[in-house]
N, C-alpha and C positions, 0 to 999 in steps of 0.2 A: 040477646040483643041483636038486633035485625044491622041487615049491611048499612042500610039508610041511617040507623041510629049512630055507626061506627064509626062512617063517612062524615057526618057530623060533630062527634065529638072529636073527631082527628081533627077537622079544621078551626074546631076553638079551640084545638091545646090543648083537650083536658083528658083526653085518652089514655092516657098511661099515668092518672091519678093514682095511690096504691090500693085505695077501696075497688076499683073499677080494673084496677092491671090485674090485681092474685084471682079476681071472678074470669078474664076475658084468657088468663093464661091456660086455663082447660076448655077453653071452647074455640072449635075449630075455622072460627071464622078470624080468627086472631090471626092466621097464616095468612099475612096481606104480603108488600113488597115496601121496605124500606129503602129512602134514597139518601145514598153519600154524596157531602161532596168530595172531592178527589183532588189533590196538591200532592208537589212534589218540588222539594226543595234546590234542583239543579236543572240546567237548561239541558245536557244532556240525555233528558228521558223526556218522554211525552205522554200523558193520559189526558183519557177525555174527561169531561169536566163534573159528570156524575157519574154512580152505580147503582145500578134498582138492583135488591137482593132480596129476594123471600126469607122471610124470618121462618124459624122455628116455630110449630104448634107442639100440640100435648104428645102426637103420635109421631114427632120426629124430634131425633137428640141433635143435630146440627143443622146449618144451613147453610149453601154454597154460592157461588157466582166466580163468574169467571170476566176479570180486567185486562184487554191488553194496550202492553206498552211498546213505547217505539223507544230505540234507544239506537241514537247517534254518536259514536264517539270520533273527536276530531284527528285522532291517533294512539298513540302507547301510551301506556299509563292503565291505571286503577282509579274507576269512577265509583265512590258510594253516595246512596241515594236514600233519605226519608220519604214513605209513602204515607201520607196520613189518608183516613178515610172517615171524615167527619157529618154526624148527622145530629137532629135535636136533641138525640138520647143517648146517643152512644160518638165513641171516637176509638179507630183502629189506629194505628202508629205501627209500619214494617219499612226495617231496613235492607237495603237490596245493595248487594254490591256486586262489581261488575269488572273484570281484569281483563286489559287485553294487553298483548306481548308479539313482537314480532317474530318471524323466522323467514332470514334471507330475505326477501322483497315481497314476502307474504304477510298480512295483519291476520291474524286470528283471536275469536275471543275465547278465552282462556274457560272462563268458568262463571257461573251467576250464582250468589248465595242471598239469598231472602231468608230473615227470620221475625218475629212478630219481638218488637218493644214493649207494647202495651195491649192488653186486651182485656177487656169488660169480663169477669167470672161469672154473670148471669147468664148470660148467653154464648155459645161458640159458632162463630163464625170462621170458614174457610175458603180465603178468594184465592184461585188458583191463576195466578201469571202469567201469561202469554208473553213472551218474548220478541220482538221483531228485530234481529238486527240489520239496522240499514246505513251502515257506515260505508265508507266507498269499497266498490269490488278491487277486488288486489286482482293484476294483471300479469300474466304472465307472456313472456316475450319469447319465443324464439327463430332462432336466425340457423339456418344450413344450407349447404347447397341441392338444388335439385337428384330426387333418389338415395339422400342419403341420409340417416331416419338421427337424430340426436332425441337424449331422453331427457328428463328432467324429474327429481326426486319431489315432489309438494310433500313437506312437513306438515305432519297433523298431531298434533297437541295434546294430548288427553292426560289431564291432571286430579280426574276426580277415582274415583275406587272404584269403578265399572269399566268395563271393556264396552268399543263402542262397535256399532256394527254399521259401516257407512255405503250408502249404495250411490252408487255416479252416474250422471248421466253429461255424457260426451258428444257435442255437435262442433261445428266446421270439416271442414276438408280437408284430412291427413292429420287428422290428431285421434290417437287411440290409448285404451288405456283399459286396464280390466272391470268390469261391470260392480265387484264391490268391493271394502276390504276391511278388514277387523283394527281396529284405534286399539291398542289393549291402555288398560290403566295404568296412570302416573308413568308414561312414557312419548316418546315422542315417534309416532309409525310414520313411514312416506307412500303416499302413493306416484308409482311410476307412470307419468306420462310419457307420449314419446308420439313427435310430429314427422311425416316425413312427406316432403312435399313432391307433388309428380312434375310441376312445373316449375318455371322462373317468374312467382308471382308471390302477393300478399293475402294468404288467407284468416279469417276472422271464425272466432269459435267460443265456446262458455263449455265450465265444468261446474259441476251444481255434487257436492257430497253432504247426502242428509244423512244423519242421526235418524237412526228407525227409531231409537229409543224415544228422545221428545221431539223430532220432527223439526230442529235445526236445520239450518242449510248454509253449507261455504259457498260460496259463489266466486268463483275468476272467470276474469275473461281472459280468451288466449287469441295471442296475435302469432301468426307463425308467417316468416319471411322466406318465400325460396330464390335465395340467389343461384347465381351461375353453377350447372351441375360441373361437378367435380369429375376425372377423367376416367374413364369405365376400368381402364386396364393401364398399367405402365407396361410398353411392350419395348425389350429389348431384343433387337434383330442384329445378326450380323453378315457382310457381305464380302466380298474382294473387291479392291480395286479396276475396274476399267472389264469388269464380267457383271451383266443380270442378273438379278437374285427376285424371283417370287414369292412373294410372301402371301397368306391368306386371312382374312380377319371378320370375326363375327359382327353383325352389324343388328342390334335387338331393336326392337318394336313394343314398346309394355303400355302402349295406348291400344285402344276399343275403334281405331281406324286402320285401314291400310294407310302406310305415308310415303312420300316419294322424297328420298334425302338427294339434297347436291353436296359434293364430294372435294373438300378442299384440304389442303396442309400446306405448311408454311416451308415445308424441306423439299428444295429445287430436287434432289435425287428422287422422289419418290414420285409415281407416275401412277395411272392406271382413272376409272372410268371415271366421267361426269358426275352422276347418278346413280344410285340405287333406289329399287322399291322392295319395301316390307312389308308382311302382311301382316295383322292386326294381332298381337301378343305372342309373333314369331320371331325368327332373326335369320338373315340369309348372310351368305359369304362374298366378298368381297374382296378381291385380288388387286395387289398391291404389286408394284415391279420397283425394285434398287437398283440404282445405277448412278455408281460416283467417280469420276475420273480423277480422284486421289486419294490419298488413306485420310483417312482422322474420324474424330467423334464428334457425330453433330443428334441436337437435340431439338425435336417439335412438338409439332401436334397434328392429328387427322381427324378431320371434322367432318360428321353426318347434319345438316342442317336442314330441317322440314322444311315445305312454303308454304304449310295448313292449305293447301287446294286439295281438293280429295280425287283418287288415281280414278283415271278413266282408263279402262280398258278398251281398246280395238281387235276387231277380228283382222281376220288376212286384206278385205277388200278397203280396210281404215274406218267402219260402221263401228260405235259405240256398241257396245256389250253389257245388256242387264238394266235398259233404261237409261233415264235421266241419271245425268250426276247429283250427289247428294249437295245440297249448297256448302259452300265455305266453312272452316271452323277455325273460328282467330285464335283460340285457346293454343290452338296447336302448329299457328307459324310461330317460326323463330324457335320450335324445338328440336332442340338439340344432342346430341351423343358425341364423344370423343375419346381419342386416347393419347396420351402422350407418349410419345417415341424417342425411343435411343439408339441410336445406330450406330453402330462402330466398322469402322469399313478400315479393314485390316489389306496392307502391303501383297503387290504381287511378287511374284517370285523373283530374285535379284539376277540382272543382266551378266553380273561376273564377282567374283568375290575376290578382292584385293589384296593380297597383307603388307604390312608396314610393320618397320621396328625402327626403333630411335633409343638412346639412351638418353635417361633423363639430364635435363639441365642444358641438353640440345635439341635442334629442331631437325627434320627432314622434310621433302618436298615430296608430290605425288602427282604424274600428270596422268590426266582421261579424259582419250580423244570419244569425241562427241561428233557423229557426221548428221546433215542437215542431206537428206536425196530429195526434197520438195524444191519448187521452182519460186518458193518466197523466202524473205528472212525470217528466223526460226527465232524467237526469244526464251530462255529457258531461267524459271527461277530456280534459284539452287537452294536447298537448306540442310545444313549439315547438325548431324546428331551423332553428341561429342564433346564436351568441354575442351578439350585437347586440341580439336581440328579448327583451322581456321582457314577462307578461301573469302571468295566473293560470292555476292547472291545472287549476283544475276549474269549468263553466259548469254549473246548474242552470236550464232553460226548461220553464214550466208549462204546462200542457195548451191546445190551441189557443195558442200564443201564439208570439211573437219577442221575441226577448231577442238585445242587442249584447253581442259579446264585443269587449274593449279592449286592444292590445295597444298597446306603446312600442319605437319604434325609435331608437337610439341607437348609432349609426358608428364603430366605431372605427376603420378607415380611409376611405381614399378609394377610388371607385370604384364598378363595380356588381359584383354578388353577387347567390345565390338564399336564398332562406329558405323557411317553407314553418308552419304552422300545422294541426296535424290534432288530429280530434274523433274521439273512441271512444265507445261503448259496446255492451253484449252486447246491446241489442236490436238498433239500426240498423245495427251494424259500422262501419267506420271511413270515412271519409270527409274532404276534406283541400284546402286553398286554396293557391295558389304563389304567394311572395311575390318582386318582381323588386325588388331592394331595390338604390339610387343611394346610395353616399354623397359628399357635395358635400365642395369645400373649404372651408375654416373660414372662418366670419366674420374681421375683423381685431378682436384685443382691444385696448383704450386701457390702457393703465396712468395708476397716481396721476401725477399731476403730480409732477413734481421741480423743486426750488427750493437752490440754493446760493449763498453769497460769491463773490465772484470770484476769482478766484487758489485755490480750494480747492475738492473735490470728496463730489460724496454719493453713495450706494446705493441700491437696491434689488432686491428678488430679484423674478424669473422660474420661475415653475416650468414644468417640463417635462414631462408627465408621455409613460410608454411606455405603452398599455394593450394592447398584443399580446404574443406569447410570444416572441417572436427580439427581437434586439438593434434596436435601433433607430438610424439613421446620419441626423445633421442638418448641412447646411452650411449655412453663418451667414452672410450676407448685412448688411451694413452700412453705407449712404454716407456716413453721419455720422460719422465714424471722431475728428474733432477735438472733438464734446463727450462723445460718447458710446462706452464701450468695454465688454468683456466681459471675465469674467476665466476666459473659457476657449477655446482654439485650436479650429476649423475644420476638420474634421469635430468634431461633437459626437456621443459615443456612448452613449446611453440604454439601461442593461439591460434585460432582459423584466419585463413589471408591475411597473414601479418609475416613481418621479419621481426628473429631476436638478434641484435647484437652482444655477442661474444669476447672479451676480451684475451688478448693471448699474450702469455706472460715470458720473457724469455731471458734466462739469467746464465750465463756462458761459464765455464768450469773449465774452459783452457783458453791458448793463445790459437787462433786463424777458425777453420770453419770443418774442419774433419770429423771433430766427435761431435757435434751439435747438428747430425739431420735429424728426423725424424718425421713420424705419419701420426695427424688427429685421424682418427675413425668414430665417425656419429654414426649409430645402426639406428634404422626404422621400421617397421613391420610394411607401411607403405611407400617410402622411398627407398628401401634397400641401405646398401650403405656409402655415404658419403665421405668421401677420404681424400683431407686435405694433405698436401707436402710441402713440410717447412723446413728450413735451414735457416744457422747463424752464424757468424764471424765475432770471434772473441778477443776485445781491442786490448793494450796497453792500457794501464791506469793510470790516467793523466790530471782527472779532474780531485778537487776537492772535495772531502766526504760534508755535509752539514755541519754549518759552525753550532758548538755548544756551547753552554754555560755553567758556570759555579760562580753558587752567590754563597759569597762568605762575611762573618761581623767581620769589622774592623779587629785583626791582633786573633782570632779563631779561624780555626782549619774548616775546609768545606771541601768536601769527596764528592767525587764520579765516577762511574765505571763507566768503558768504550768497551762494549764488545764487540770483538773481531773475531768472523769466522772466514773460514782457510777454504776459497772458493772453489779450487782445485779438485780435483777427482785422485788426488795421489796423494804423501804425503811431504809437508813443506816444513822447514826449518825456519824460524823466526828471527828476529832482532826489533826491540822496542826501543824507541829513544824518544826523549822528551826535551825540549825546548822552549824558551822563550825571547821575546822580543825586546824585554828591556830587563826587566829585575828576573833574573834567575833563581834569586832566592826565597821566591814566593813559591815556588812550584818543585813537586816531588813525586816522583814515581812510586809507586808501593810496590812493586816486583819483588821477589829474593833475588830470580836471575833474569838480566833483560836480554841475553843473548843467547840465542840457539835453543829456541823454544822447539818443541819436535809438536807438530799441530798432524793430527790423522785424517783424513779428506773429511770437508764439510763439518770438521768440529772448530765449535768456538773456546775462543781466548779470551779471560775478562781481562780488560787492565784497568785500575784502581788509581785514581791522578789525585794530589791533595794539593790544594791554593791556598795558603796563608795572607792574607794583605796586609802590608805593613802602613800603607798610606792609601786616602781615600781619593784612589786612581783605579780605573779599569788596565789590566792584564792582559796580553793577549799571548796565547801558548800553543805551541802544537806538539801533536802525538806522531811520530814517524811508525808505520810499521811493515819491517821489511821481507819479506818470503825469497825464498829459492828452494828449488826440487830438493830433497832429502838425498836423492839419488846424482845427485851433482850437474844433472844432465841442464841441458840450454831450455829454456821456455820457447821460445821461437826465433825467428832471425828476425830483424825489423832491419829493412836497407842493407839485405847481407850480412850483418852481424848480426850474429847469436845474444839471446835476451839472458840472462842468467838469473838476473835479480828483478823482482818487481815492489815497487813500493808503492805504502796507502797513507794518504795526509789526513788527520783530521784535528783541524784547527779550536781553538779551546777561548772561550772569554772568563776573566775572570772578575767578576763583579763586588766589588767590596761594598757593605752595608754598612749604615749604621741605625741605629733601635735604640731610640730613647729612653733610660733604663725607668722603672716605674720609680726606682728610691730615689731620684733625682725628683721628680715631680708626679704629680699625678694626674692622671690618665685623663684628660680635657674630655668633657659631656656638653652636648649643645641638650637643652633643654626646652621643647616648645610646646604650647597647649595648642592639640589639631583643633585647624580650621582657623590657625591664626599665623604669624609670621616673625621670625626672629630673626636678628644679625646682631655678628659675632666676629671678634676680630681674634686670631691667630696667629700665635706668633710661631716661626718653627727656624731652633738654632741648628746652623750646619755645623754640627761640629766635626773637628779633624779637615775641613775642607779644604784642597790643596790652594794655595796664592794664587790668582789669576784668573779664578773662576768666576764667568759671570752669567754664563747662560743656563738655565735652569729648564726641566720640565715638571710639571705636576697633572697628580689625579688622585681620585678618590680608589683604591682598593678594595672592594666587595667582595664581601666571604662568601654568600649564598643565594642560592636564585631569589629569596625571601627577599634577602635586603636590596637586590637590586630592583624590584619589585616597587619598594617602598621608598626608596631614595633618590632613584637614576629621576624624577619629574618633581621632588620637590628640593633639590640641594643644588645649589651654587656656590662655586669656587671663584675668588676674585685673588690675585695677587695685587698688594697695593704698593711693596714698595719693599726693595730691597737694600741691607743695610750693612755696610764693611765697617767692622772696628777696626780701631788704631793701633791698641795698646798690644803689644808683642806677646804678652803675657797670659793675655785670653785664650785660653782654648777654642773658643768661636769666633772664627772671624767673619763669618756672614750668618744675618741672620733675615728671616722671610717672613714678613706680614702678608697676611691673607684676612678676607673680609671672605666668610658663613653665611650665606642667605637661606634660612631654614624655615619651609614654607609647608608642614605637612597635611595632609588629609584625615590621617585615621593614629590611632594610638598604635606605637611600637619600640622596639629597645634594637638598636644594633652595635655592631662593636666593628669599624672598618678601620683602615688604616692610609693616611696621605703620604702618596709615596711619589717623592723628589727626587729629580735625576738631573745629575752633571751632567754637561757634553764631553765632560772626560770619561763617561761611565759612572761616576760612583752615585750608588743611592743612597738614602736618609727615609726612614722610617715614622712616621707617629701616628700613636693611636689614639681614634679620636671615635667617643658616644654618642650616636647620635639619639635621643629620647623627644618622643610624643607621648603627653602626657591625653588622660578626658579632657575634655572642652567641658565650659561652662553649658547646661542645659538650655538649649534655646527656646524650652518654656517644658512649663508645669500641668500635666492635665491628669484631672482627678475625673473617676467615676466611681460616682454611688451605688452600690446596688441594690438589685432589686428584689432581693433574698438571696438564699443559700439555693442554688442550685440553678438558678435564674441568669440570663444574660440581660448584660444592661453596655449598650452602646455609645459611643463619643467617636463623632467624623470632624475634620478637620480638612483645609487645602494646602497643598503645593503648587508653588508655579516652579519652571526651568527656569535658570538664571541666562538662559541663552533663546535667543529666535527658533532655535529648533527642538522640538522634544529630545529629551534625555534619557537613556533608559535607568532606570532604578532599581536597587533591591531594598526591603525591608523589613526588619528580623527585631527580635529582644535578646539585652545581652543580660545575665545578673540574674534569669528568670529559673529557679529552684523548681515550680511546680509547674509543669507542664499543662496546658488546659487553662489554664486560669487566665493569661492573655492572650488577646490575636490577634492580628492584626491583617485586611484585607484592602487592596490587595499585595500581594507577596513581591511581583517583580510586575513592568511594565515599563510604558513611557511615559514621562512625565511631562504633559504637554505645559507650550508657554503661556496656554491661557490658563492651568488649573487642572490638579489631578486630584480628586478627594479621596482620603483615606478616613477607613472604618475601626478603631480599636475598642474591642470587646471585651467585657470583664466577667469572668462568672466567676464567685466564689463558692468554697465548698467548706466553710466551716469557720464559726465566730470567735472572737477574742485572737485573732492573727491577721497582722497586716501587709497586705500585698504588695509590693515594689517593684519596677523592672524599669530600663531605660532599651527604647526605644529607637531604634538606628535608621535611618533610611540615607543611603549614598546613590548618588547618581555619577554623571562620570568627573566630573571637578567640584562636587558638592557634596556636603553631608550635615544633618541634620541630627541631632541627638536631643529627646525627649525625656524627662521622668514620669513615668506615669504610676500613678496610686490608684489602689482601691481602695475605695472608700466604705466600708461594713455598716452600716446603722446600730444601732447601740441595741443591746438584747435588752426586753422587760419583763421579767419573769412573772407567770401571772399570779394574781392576788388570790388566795384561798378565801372562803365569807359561808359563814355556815348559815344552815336551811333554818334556821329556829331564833335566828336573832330578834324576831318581832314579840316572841312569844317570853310571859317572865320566866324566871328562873324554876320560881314556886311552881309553875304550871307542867313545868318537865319531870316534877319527883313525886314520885308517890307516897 
């Protein structure tokens, strides 16, 4: 068949008839070119709109072409893509997909996998892929200062089973980097760049890394910023005061010019040339002179600054040398070199060396004359180094003259130390005295005298003061330990500048002030040791010891014991005596013997008093107890006469009760439901009460901090009305109405007692319950749920019953399973416009029902909820066999 005939019957269509395909498929004019069309189902890729592809003849088994794509991705992410490649006869179908991933502010693409979907078995066809990726170049930014090279790691990706082998190529100005480098497989390699710029400018650059293997390419651009160079050298120098010191410093040149730098720094001390010139990748030396007319440490900088004009050389006659100058080069004004400097300008030698001592807690003075021989007034600032010293700062001495300057030494430890006094000014310069300063240990201070009774004791304070910065540690030293005490433990610890106050206890053991001196001693490792001297005078016992009490029932005894010890440092002979002020036969000594008690220094005496009351009247009793020496001797003289005997009063109350007995009645319970309010009337009989009585006091008696917790805000006490029988015969002649206002908040049980008091002393006893009961629920809220294991939710709102939020808590009480309710949230404020709370149900198992009461209290409010879970009914499911359609007969054989 001729071309002419082929060309023809291709464009009627009848070409590839099967009579005419199986003849033309062994003759070689059959190798024409087939055209696709080309689609692809996402905007991220691109082809062109056909492919002409040589078909296979007889003498070849495949046929190839080569399609390339663009592929745009807008960023991160996995792009896949259907390629079809459709013709009259045939249709290719290839999916391609496409990963790109970042690293750091790089995008790379990850990998391309293409495989064939669909492909015609008569023929093979193999279109090979070209790739282009053109999504934006990733950039790479860096910033240093001139000369000083920062690197930077570029992450390269390689996810497939091949190692890659990638060659770079590196353009801009001051970016380098090695020529190639191996990607190994399923890892991530970095290649090092690294920018270092010469100048203080912006340079522009690209890094291109191909795949040798398929001829890929990354591409960044690199921007590299060079700010201000960083300082060549930190140079520390040191000088003396009011002497020159030369110093010498390399000055480099790493430019391709000779440059002529001007020569500046910001430290008035530091002198030396205009200018220097360097020659072109050399460094010359440059001399520097110190000179500072005081000590201390100051910090700059010395700056080399180019003008970019290029150096003209002159001969001796001032004729230019070598031609023409070269023209300008702007690149290189304003370039720069520096170093920054520390100088420390250390003291000249001291005019005289002083010494001073003081004992701590005093001061001393120190005068230094200071002459002025100049024909002006001399102004001198002074600055003293030394916590310790203190003077003025500034001395003015007039022409020819001498003038003392006065300083004050005042220690605050012990020991010796230096200090040190210097005088300035810009004409003379500095100049300086060295103080060897002692500080001693402290004088000893006296304190006031102290004076007490015998048998009783007095105070005084101690101050302590710290005046250093650490803590300060004192142990306390005391032999006098029997009149004298402290009321603080051994080590004592003083914060930094602060004072402790100390109290000082002093309890006398004789008559006048002989045996009562004594020394406190505080030791310090930094203040040595400080030693107070105390003395005291031991009076006459004049005063009355603290009145006591015994509360006893009506017609029942009730005991005391008074211990008395024997204040004395010797031994003392006794006498106890008991008395009272009206009924003596209420009251009785337990002694065997009251007289001539033998007491051993400093030991105590118990005596045991018993009050009987026979009528409900208060008693009033006292204890006498008398001492004298053992030894017969006199206690002291007081107005010339000899003391022999000394006596101790201590006055006694005796309280009679009365307690309502329970077999007479029983025990009155006020009974209220919280959150509600009840009153209550009260009656309470005096009984035994003497005639005449009419003034009464009352209160409530609380056993525990619990109950006063619970009661002191919601109980009131009214007395309404008191009431005298007539009849002679009554046991009670007064009896007392009281009105209970019982207003509780929350459920509780107490057990207190109203306790009544005559102005004659006698009291009256009753006890009285007080019970809060639950409160009625102030609603019902059920939740359904929503299986087993499932949470199922019900909110609600609270408002505060007051303009101001309230804070609140909110808990379940009654609740067995833990988990099962909740309620969110737990504590807050409950504002006046609305606080919504969340309660949550999850159950965890069927045929059991859930219950709990719900509390939420604010601060004069409480709320109490029942809340239910609600279960849904279980339906167990129906069994239904596979064969019910079919008869019976049809199942048996």
């Amino acid at each position: 068949m001729s071309k002419e005939e082929i060309s023809r019957r291709k464009k009627a269509g009848i070409l590839f008839d099967s009579s005419i395909f199986k003849e033309l498929q062994h003759d070689e004019l059959f190798h024409h070119t087939k055209t696709f069309a080309v689609s692809v189902n996402t905007e991220y890729f691109r082809v062109p709109e056909t492919l002409c592809v040589v078909m296979p003849g007889k003498s070849q088994q495949q046929g190839e072409a080569e399609l390339p794509i663009d592929f745009t991705p807008d960023g991160v992410g996995h792009y896949p893509c259907d390629l079809t490649l459709k013709a009259s006869d045939d249709v290719r179908l290839y999916r391609i997909e496409c990963t790109v991933i970042p690293s750091g502010d790089v995008v790379f693409l990850l990998g391309i996998i293409a495989h064939v979907l669909h492909l015609p078995s008569r023929v093979f066809l193999f279109v090979y892929v070209r790739f282009t990726f053109t999504g934006s170049v990733a950039e790479l930014r860096f910033t240093t200062p001139a000369h000083t090279p920062v690197k930077q790691n570029v992450p390269v990706v390689n996810q497939t089973a091949d190692k890659w082998l990638l060659k770079a190529d590196i353009t801009g100005s001051g970016f380098t980097g090695p020529r190639s480098m191996t990607a190994h497989a399923q890892s991530t390699s970095f290649y090092p760049l690294t920018f270092t710029p010469a100048f203080e400018s912006t340079n522009k650059g690209q890094l291109k890394l191909m795949n040798t293997a398929d001829g890929m390419e990354h591409t960044f651009s690199l921007v590299g910023v060079g700010e201000k160079p960083l300082a060549l050298e930190h140079l520390v120098l040191h000088c003396t005061a009011n002497q020159r010191k030369t110093v010498s410093i390399r000055v480099p040149n790493v430019t391709n010019q000779r440059l002529q730098y001007h020569v500046s720094s910001d430290l008035p001390i530091i002198t030396g040339a205009k200018t220097i010139s360097v020659l072109s990748l050399q460094e010359e030396t440059f001399d520097v002179a110190l000179l500072s007319r005081r000590r201390g440490d100051y910090s700059g900088a010395l700056c080399f600054v180019a003008d970019g004009k290029p150096f003209i050389e002159v001969d001796s006659d001032g004729d230019e040398v070598g031609g023409p100058a070269p023209p300008p080069t702007p690149d290189l004004e304003g370039y720069t070199v520096w170093y920054s400097l520390e100088v420390h300008v250390l003291p000249a030698p001291c005019i005289a060396s002083i010494p001073v001592s003081c004992a701590y807690r005093s001061a001393t003075e120190v005068d230094i004359p200071i002459t002025n021989p100049g024909s002006s007034e001399l102004t001198l600032q002074v600055a003293l180094q030394g916590d310790e010293l203190h003077g003025a700062n500034e001395l003015v001495v007039s022409p020819s003259s001498t003038e003392q300057y006065r300083l004050t030494y005042q220690p605050l430890s012990v020991g010796i130390k230096s200090g040190s006094v210097i005088f300035f000014s810009e004409k003379v310069g500095e100049f300086w005295y060295d103080l060897q300063l002692d500080g001693m240990t402290a004088e000893p201070v006296t304190l006031s005298p102290m004076q007490c009774e015998l048998g009783r004791s007095s105070t005084q304070t101690v101050s302590l003061a710290n005046p250093t910065g650490d803590p300060l540690l004192l142990e306390i030293q005391s032999p006098n330990t029997h009149n004298y005490s402290l009321n603080t433990k051994s080590p004592l610890v003083v914060p930094p500048k602060s004072t402790e106050d100390v109290l000082l206890s002093f309890t006398p053991s004789a008559l006048g002030r002989d045996r009562h001196v004594a020394e406190i001693v505080f030791v310090s490792e930094k203040l040595g040791t400080l030693s107070y001297n105390v003395s005291g005078s031991g009076l006459m016992p004049r005063r009355e010891e603290p009145l006591l009490q015994i509360c006893a029932a009506l017609g029942l005894t009730g005991t005391t014991v008074i211990p008395f010890t024997n204040p004395a440092d010797l031994s003392v002979m006794a006498t106890v005596r008991l008395t009272a002020e009206s009924d003596a036969s209420s009251w009785s000594l337990l002694l065997k013997t009251a007289s001539d008690i033998a007491l051993s220094p400093h030991s105590t005496l118990y005596i045991p008093i018993n009050f009987k009351p026979s009528v409900m009247k208060a008693e009033r009793g006292r204890c006498s107890v008398e001492i004298c020496c053992a030894n017969g001797e006199a206690w002291d003289a007081v107005d010339g006469a000899p003391v022999y005997k000394l006596h101790f009063h201590y006055p006694i109350d005796g309280i009679p009760e009365y307690t309502l007995p329970c077999t007479l009645k029983k025990q009155p319970k006020v009974v209220c439901v919280a959150n509600s309010r009840v009153e209550e009337v009260f009656e309470a009989p005096l009984c035994a009460a003497e005639p005449g009585e009419e003034a009464f006091s009352y209160r409530l008696e609380l056993a525990s901090a619990a109950s006063a917790a619970d009661l002191e805000s919601c109980v009131a006490l009214e007395l309404l009305k008191q009431t005298t029988c007539d009849d002679d015969d009554d046991k009670t002649p007064l009896l007392l109405t009281f009105n209970i206002l019982f207003t509780p908040k929350g459920t509780f049980s107490h057990d207190v007692e109203l306790v009544v008091t005559a102005s004659g002393g006698a009291v009256w006893r009753f006890p009285v319950c007080f019970q809060a009961t639950d409160p009625s629920f102030d609603d019902v809220i059920d939740i359904e749920a929503a299986g087993l294991g499932q949470t199922s939710i019900v909110k609600f709102s609270l408002t505060s019953q007051s303009n101001e939020p309230a804070r609140f808590r909110a808990y379940f009480e009654g609740l067995k399973d833990t988990g099962v309710f909740s309620v969110t949230p737990v504590t807050g404020q409950l504002a006046p416009s609305g606080s919504t709370f969340h309660v949550a149900f999850k159950p965890r198992m069927y045929g059991k029902g859930y219950e709990a009461r719900l509390i939420i209290e604010a601060r004069n409010d409480r709320w109490m909820y029942k809340v239910r879970g609600v279960i849904p009914d279980y339906k167990p499911p129906k069994a239904q066999s596979a064969y019910k359609h079919l008869r019976s007969s049809a199942c048996i054989r």
